[in-house]
gemmi code that builds the backbone of each chain (N, CA, C; Angstrom):
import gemmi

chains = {
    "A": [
        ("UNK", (-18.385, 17.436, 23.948), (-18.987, 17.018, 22.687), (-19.541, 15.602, 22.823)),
        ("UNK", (-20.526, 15.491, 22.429), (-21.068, 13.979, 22.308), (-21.691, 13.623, 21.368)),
        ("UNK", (-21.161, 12.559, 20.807), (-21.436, 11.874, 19.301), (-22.801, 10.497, 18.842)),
        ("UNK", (-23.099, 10.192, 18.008), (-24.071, 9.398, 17.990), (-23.565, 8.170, 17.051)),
        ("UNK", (-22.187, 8.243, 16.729), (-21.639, 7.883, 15.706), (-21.630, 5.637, 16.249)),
        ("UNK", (-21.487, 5.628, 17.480), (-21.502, 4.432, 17.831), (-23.009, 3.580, 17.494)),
        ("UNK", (-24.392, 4.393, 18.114), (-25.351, 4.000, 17.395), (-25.802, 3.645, 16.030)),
        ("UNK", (-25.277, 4.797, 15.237), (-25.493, 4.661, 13.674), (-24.331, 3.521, 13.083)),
        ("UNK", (-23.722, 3.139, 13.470), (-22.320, 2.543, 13.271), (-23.377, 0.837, 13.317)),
        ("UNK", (-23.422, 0.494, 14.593), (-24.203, -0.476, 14.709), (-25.128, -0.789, 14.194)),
        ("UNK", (-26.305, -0.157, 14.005), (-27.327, 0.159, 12.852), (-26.767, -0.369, 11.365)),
        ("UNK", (-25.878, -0.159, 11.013), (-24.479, -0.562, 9.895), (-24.169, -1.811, 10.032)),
        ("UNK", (-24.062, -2.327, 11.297), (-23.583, -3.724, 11.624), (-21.685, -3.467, 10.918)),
        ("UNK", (-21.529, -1.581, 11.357), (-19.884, -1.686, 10.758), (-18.945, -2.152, 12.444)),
        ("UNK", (-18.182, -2.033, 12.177), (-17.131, -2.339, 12.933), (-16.151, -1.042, 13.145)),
        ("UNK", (-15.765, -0.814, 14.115), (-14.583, 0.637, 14.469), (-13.474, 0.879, 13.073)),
        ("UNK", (-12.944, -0.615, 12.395), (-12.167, -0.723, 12.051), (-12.383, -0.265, 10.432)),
        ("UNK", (-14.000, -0.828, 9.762), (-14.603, -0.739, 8.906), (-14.475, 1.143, 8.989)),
        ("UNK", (-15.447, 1.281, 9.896), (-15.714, 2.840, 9.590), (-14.330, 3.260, 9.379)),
        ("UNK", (-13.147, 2.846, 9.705), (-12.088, 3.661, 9.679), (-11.487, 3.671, 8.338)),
        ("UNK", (-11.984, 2.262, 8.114), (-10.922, 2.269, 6.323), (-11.790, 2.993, 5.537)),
        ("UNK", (-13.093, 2.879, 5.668), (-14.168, 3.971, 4.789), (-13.924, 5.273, 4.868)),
        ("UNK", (-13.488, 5.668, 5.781), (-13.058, 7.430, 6.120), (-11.795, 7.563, 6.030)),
        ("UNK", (-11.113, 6.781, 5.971), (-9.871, 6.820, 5.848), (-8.869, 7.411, 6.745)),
        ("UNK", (-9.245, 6.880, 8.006), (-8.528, 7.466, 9.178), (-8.540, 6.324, 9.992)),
        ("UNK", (-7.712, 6.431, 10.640), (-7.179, 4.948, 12.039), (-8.038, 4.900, 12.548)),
        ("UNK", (-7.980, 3.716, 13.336), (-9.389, 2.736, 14.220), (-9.278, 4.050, 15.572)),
        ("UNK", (-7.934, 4.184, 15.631), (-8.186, 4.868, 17.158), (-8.406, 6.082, 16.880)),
        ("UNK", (-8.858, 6.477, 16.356), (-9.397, 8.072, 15.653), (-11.066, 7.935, 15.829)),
        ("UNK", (-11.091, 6.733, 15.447), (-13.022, 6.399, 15.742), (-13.204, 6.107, 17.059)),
        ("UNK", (-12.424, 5.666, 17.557), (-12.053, 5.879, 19.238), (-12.903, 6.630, 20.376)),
        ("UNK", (-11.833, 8.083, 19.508), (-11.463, 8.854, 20.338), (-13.129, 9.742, 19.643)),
        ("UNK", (-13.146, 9.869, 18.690), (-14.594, 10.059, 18.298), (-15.529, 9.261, 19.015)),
        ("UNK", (-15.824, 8.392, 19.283), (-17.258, 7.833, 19.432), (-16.917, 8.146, 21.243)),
        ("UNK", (-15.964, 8.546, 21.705), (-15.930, 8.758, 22.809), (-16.053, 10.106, 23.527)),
        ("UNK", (-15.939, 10.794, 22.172), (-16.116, 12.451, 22.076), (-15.152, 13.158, 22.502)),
        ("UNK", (-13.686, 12.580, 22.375), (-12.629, 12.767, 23.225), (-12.107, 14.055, 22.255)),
        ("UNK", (-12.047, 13.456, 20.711), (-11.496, 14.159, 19.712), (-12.325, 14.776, 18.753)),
        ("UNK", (-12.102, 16.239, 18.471), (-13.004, 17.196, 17.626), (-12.523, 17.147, 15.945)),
        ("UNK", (-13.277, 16.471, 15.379), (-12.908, 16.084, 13.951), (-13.088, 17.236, 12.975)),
        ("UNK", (-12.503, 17.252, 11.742), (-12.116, 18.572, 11.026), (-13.877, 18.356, 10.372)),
        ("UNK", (-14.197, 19.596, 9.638), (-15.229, 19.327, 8.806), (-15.745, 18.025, 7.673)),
        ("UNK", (-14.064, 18.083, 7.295), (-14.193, 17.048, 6.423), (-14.615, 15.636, 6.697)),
        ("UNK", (-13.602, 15.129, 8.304), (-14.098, 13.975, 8.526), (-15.627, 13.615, 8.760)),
        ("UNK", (-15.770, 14.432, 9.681), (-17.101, 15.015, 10.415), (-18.186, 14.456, 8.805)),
        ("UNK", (-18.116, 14.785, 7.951), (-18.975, 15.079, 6.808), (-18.587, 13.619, 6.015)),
        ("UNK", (-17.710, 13.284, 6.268), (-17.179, 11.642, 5.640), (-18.182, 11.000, 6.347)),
        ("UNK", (-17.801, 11.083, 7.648), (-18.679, 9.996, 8.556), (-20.047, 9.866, 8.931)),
        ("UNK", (-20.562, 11.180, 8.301), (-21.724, 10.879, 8.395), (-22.179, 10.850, 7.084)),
        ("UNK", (-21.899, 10.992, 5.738), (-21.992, 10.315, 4.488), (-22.114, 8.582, 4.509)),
        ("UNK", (-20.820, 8.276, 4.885), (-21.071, 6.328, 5.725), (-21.970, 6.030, 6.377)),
        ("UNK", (-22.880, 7.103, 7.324), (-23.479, 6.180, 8.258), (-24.754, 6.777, 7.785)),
        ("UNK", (-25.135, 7.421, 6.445), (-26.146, 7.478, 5.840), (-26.889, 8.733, 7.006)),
        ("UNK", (-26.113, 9.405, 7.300), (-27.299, 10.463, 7.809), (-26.036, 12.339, 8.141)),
        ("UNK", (-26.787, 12.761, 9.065), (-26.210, 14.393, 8.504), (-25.271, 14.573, 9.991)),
        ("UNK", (-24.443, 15.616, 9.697), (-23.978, 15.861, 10.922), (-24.289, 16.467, 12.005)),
        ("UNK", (-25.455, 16.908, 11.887), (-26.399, 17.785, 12.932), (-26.025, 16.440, 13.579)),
        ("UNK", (-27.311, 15.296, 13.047), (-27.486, 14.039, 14.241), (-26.704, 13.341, 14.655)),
        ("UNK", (-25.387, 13.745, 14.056), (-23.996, 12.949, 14.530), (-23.481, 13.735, 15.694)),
        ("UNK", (-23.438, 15.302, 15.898), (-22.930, 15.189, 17.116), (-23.904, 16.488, 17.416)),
        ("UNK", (-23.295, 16.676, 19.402), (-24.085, 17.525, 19.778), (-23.169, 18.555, 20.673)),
        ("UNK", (-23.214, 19.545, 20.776), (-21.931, 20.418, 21.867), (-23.343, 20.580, 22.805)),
    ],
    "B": [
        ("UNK", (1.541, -5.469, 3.675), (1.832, -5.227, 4.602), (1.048, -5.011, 5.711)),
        ("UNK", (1.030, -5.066, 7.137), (-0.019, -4.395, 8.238), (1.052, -3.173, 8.791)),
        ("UNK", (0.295, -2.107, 9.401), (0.488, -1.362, 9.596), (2.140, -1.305, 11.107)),
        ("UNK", (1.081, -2.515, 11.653), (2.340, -2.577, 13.111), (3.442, -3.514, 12.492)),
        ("UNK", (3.090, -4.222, 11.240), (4.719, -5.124, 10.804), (5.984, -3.930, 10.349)),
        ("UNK", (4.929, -2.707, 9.433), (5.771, -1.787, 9.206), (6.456, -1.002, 10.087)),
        ("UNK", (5.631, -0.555, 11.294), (6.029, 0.003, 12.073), (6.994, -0.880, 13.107)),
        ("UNK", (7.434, -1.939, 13.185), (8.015, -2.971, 13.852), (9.634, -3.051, 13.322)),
        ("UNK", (9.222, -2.708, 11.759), (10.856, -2.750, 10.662), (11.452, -1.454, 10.831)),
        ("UNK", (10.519, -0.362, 10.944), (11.275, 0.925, 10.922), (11.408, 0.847, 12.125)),
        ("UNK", (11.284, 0.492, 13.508), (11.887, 0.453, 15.021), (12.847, -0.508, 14.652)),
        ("UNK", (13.093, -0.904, 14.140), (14.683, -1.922, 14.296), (15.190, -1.384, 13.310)),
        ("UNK", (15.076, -0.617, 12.026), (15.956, 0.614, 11.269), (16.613, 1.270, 11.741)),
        ("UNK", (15.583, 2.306, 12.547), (16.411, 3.136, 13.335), (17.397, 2.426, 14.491)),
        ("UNK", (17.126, 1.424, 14.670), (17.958, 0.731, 16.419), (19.329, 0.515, 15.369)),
        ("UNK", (19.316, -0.232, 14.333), (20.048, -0.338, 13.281), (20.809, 0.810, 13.006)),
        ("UNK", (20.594, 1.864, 12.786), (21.211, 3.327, 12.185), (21.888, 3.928, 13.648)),
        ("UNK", (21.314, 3.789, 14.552), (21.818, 4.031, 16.194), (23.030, 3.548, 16.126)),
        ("UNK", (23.252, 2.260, 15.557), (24.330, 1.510, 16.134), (25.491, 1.789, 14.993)),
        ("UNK", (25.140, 1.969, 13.662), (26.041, 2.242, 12.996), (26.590, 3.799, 12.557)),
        ("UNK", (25.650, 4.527, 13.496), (25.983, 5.623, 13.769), (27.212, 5.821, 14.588)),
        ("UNK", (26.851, 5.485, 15.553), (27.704, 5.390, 16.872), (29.487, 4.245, 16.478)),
        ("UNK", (29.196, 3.616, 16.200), (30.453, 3.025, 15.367), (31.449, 3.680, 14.307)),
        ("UNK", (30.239, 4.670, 13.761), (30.708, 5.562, 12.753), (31.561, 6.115, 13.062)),
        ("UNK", (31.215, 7.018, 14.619), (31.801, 7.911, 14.966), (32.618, 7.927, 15.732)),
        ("UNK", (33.054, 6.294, 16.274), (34.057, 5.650, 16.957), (35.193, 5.965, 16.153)),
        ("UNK", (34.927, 4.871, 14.352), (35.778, 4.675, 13.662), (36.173, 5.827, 13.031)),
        ("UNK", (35.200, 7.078, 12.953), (35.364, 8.381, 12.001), (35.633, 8.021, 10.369)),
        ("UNK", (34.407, 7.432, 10.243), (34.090, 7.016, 8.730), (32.611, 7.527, 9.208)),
        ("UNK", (32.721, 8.403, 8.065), (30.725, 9.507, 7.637), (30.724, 8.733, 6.272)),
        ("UNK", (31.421, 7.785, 5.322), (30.563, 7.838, 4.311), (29.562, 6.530, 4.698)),
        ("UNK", (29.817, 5.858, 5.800), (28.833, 4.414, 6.343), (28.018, 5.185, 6.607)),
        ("UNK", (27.437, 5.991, 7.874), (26.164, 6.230, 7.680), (25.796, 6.884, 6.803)),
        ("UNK", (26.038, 8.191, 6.279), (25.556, 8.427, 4.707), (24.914, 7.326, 3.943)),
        ("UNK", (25.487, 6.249, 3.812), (25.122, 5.321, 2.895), (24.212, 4.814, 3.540)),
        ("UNK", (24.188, 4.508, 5.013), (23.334, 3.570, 5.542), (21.876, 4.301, 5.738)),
        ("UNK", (21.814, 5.753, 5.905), (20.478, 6.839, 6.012), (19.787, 6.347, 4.426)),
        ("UNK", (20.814, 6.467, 3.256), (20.407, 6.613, 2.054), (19.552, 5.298, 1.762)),
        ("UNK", (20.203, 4.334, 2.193), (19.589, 2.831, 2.147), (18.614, 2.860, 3.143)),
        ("UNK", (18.742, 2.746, 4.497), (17.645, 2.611, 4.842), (16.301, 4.082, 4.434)),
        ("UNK", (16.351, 4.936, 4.349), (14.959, 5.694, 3.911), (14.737, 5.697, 2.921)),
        ("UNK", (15.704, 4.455, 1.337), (14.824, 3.896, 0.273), (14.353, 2.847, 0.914)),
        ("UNK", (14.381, 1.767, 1.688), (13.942, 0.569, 2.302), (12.386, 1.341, 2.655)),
        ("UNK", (12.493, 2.011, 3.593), (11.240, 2.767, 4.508), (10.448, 3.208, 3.142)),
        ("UNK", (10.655, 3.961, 2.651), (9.843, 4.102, 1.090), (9.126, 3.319, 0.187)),
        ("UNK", (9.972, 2.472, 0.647), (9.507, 0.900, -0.338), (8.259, 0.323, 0.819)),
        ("UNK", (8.689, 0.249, 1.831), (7.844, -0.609, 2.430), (6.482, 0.354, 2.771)),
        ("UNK", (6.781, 1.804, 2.971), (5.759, 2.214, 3.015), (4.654, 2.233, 2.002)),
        ("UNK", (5.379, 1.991, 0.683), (4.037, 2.345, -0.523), (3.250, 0.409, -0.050)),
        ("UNK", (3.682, -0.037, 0.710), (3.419, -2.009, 0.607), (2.389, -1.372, 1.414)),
        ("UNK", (2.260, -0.522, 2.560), (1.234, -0.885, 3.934), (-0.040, 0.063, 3.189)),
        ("UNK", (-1.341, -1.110, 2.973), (-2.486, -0.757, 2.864), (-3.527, 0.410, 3.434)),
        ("UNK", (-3.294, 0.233, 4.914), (-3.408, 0.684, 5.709), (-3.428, 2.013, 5.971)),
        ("UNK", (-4.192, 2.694, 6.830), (-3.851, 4.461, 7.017), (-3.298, 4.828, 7.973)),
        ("UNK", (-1.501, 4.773, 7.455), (-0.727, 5.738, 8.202), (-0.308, 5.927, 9.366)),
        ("UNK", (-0.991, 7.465, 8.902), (-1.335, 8.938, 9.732), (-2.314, 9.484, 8.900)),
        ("UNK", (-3.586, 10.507, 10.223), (-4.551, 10.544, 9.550), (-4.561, 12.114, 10.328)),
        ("UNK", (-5.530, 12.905, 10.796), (-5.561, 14.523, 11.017), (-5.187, 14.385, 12.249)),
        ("UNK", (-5.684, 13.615, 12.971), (-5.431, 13.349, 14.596), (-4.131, 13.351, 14.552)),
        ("UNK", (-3.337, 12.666, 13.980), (-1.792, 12.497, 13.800), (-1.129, 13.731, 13.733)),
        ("UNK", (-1.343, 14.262, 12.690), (-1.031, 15.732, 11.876), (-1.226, 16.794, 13.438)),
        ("UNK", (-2.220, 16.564, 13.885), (-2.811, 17.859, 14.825), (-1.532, 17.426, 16.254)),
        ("UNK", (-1.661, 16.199, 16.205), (-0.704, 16.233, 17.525), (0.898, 15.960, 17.622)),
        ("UNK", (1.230, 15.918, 16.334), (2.776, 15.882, 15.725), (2.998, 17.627, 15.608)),
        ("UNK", (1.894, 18.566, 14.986), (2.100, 20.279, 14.963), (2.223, 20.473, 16.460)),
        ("UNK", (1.316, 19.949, 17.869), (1.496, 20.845, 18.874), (2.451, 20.190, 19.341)),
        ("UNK", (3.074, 18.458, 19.266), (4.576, 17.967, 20.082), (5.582, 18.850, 19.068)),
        ("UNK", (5.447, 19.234, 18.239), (6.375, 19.836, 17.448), (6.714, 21.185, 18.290)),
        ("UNK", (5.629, 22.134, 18.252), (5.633, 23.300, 19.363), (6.147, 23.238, 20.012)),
        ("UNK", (6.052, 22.078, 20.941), (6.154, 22.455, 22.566), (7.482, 21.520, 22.637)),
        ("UNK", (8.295, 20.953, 21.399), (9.796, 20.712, 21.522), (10.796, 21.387, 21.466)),
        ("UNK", (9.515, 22.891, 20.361), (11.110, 23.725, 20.118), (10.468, 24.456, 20.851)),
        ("UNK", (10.026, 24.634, 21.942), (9.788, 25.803, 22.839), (10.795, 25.154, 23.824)),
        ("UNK", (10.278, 23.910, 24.575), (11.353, 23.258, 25.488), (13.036, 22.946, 24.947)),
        ("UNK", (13.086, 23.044, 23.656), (14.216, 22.760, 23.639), (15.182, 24.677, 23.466)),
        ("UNK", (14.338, 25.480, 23.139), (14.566, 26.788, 22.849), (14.851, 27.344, 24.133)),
        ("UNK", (13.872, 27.233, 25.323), (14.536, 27.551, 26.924), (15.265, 26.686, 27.465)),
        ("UNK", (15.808, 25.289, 26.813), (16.908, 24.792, 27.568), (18.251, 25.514, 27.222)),
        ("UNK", (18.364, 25.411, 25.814), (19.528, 25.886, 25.001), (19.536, 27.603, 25.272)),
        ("UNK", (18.547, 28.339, 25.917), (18.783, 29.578, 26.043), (19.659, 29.602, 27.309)),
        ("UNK", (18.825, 28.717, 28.471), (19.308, 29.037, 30.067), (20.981, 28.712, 29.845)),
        ("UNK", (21.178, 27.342, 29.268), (22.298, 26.780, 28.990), (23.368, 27.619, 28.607)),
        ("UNK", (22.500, 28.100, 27.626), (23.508, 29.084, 26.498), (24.366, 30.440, 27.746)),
        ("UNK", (23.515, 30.908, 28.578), (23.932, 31.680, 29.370), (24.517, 31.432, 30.437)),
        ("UNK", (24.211, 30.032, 31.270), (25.184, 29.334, 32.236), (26.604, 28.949, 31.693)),
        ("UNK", (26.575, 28.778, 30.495), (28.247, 28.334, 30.194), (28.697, 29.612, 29.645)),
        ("UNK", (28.452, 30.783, 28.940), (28.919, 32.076, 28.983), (29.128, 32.649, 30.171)),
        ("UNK", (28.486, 32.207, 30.557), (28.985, 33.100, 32.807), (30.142, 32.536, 33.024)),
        ("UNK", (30.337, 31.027, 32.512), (31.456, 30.413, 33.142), (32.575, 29.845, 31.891)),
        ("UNK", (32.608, 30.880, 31.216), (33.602, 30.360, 30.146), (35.009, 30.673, 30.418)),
        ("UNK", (35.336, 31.374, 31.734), (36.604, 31.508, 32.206), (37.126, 30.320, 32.954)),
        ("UNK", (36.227, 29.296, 33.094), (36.423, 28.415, 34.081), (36.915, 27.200, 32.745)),
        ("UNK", (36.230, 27.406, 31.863), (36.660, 25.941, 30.685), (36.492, 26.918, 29.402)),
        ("UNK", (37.416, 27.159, 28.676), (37.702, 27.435, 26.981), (36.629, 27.129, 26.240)),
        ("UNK", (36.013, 25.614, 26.632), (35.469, 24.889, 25.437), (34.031, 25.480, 25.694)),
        ("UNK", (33.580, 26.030, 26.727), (31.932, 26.424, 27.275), (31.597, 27.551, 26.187)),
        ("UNK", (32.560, 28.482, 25.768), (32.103, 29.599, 25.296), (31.457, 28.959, 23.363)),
        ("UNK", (32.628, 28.644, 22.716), (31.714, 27.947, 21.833), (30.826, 27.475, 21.536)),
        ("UNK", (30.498, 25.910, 22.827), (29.505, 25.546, 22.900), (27.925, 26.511, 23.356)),
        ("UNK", (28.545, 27.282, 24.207), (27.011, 28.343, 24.240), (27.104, 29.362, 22.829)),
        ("UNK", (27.822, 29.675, 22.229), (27.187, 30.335, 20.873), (26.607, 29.494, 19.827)),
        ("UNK", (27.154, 28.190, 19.797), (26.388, 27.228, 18.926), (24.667, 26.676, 19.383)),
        ("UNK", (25.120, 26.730, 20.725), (23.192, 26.790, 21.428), (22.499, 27.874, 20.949)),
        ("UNK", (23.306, 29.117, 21.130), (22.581, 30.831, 20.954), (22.029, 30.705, 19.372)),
        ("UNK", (23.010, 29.806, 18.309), (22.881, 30.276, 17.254), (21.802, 28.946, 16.470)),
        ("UNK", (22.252, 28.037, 17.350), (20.914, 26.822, 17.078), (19.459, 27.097, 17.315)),
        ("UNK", (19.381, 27.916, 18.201), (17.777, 28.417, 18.920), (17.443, 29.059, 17.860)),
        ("UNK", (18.459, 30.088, 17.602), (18.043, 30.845, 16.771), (17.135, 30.814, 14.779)),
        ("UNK", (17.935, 29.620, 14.481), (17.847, 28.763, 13.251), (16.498, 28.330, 13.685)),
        ("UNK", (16.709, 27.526, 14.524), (15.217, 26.801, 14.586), (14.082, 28.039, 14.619)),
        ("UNK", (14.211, 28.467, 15.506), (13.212, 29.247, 15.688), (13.130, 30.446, 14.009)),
        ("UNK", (13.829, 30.893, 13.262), (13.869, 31.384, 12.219), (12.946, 30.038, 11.128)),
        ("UNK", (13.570, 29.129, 11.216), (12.640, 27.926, 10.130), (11.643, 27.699, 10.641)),
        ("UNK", (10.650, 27.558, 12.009), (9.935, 27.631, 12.246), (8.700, 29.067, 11.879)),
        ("UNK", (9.091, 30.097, 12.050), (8.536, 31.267, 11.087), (8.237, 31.259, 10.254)),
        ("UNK", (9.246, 30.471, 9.724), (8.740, 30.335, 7.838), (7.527, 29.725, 7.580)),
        ("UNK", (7.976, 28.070, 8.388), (6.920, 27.636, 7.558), (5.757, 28.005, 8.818)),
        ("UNK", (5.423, 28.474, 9.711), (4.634, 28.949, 10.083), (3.513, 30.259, 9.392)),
        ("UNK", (4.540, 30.728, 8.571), (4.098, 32.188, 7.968), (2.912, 31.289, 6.238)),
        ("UNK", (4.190, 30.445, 6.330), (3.546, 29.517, 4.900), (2.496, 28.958, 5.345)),
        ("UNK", (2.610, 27.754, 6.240), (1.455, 27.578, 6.667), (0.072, 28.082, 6.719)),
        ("UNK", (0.231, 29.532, 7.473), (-0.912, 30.482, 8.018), (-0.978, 31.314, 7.097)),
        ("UNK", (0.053, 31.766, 6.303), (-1.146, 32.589, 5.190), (-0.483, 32.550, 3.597)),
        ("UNK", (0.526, 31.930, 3.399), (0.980, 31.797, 2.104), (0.426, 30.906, 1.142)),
        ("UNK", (0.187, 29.946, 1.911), (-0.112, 28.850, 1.564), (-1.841, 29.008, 1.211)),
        ("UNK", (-1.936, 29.876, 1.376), (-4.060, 30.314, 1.018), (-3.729, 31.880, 0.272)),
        ("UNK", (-2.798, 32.565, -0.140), (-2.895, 33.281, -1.209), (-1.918, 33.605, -2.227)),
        ("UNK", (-2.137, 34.241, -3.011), (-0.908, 34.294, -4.173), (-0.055, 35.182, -4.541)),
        ("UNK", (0.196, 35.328, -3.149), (2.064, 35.771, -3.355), (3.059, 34.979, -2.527)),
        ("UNK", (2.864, 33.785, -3.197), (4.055, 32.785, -3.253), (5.389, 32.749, -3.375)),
        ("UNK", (5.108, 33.731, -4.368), (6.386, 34.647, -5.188), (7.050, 35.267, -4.216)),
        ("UNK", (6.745, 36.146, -3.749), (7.177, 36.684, -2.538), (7.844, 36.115, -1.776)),
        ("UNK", (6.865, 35.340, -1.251), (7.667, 34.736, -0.100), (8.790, 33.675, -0.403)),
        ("UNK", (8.631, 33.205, -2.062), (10.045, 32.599, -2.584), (11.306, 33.424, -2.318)),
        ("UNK", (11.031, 34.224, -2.970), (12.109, 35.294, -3.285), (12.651, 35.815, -1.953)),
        ("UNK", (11.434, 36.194, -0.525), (12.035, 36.086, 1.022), (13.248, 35.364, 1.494)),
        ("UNK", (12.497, 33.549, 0.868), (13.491, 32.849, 1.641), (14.579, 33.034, 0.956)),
        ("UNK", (15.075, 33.251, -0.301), (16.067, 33.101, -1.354), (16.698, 34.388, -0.682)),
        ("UNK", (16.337, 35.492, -0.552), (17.358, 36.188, -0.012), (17.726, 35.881, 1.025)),
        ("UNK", (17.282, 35.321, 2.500), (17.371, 35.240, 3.650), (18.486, 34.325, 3.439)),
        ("UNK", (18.119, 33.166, 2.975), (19.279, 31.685, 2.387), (20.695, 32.517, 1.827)),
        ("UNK", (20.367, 33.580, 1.339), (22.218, 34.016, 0.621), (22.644, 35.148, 1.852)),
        ("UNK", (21.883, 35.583, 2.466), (22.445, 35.911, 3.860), (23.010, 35.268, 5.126)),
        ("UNK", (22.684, 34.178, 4.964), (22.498, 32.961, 5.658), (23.971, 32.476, 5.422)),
        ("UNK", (24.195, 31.959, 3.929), (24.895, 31.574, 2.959), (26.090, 32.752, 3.401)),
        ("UNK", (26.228, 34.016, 3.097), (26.992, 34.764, 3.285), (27.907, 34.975, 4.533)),
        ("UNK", (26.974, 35.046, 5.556), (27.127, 34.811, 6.858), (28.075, 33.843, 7.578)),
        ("UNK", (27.583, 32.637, 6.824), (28.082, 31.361, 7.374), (29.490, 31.123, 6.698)),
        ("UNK", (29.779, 32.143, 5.458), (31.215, 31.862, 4.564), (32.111, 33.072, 5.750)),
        ("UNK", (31.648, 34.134, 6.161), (32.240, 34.949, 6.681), (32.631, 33.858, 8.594)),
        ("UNK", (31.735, 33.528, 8.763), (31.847, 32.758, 10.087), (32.956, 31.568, 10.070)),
        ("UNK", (33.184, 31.099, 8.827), (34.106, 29.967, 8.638), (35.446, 30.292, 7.752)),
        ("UNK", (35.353, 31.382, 7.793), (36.480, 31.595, 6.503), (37.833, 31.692, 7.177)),
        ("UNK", (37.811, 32.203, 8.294), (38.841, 32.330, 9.254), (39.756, 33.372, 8.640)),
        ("UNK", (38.571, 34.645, 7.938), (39.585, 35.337, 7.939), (40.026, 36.455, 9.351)),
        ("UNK", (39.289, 36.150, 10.240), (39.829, 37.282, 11.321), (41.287, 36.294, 11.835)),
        ("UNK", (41.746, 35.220, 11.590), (43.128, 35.004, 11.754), (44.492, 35.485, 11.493)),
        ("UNK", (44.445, 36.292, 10.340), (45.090, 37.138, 10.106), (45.295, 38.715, 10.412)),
        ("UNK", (46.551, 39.058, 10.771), (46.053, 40.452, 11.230), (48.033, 41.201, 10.625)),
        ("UNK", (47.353, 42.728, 10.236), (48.622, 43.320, 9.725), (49.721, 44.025, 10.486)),
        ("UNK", (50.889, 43.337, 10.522), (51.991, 43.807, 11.631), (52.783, 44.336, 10.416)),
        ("UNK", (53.703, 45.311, 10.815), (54.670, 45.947, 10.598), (54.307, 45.781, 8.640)),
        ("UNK", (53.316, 46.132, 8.395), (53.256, 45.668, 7.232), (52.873, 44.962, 6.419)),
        ("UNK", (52.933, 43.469, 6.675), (52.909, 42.050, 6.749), (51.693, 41.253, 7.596)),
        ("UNK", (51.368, 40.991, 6.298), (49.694, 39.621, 7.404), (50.574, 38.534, 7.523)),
        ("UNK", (49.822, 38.504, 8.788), (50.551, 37.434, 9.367), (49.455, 36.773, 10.368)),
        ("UNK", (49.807, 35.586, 10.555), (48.649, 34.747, 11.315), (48.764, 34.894, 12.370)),
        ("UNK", (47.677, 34.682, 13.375), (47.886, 34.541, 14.688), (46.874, 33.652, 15.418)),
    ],
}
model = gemmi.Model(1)
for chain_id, residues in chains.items():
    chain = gemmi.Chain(chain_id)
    for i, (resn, *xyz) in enumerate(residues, 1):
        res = gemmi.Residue()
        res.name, res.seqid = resn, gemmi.SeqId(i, " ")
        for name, pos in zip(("N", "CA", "C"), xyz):
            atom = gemmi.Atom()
            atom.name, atom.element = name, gemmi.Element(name[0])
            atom.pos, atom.b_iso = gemmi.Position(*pos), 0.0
            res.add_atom(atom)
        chain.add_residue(res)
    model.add_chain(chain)
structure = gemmi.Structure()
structure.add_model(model)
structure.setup_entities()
């Protein structure tokens, strides 16, 4: 899986820590996401790209 | 609060409860830790509503369900092999045979409460017969309940001679 979530994040000028309190999940959860390590439920998936102002198609890719 | 100050107090709780556990059971006084579980997991309560912070989040949840799995699986084939190495050899020590039916009958528990809420989990919990499966555990619990009065009652100690119960 590979994510786009680090680009759009920056674009934000957010921080790992920011996106995390906005989604409401731990810094190392954005981690393991922006590293594509960890497969996020729908919900987060759809949080995080609500924050970073765009859809989840362009957030990740299998 | 921050998240690692909290998590810093409940690692010296528990190191705390370790020790007055273990003292407990030196001195054979249960109402100290009783009291001391009761106190410390209102302390942990308290301090948890203080930490701002998030927690545990799905990542958490997802990998606490599969270490959960794969404890009572590992702990289910230790206590099985076990359970049967000290029944092979319960002629050799008295005390082995007990201890392997309390393994046989521990696996067993766990693995029975694990069903449950596995069953709840996976499909009770998304339709509505709740009821049901109340009323499941409620009977299972007075079998359970029943079971466990017949297992402790000590009535197979008694047995009828010439007439007369008498203990043995």
């Amino acid at each position: 899986m590979q994510t786009k979530i680090k680009e759009y994040r920056a674009k934000l000028n957010l921080t790992q820590d920011q996106l995390a309190n906005l989604v409401g999940v731990r810094r190392e959860t954005i981690v393991f996401l922006e590293q594509g390590k960890y497969n996020p439920s729908l919900k987060l998936a759809h949080d995080v790209a609500v924050v970073l102002k765009t859809s989840i198609d362009k957030l990740f890719s299998f | 609060m921050t998240l690692k100050k909290y998590q810093n107090i409940k690692l010296i709780i528990v190191v705390v409860i370790a020790i007055i556990f273990s003292q407990a059971i030196i001195y054979q006084n249960y109402l100290i830790p009783l009291a001391t579980l009761v106190v410390s997991s209102l302390i942990l309560i308290l301090l948890r509503r203080r930490v701002k912070e998030v927690v545990a989040d799905e990542r958490d949840y997802l990998n606490a369900g599969k270490s959960a799995s794969w404890a009572i699986q590992v702990y289910s084939w230790i206590a099985v092999v076990m359970m049967f190495i000290l029944y092979a050899f319960k002629n050799l020590n008295p005390t082995y045979e007990p201890i392997a039916i309390t393994l046989a009958y521990s696996t067993c528990t766990l693995m029975l409460i694990y069903s449950l809420f596995f069953k709840f989990q996976n499909k009770v919990k998304f339709s509505n017969s709740k009821t049901k499966f109340i009323i499941l555990v409620v009977v299972l619990s007075l079998f359970g309940a029943i079971f466990s009065l017949r297992l402790f009652s000590g009535e197979d100690n008694w047995v009828c001679q010439n007439g007369q119960w008498v203990k043995h």
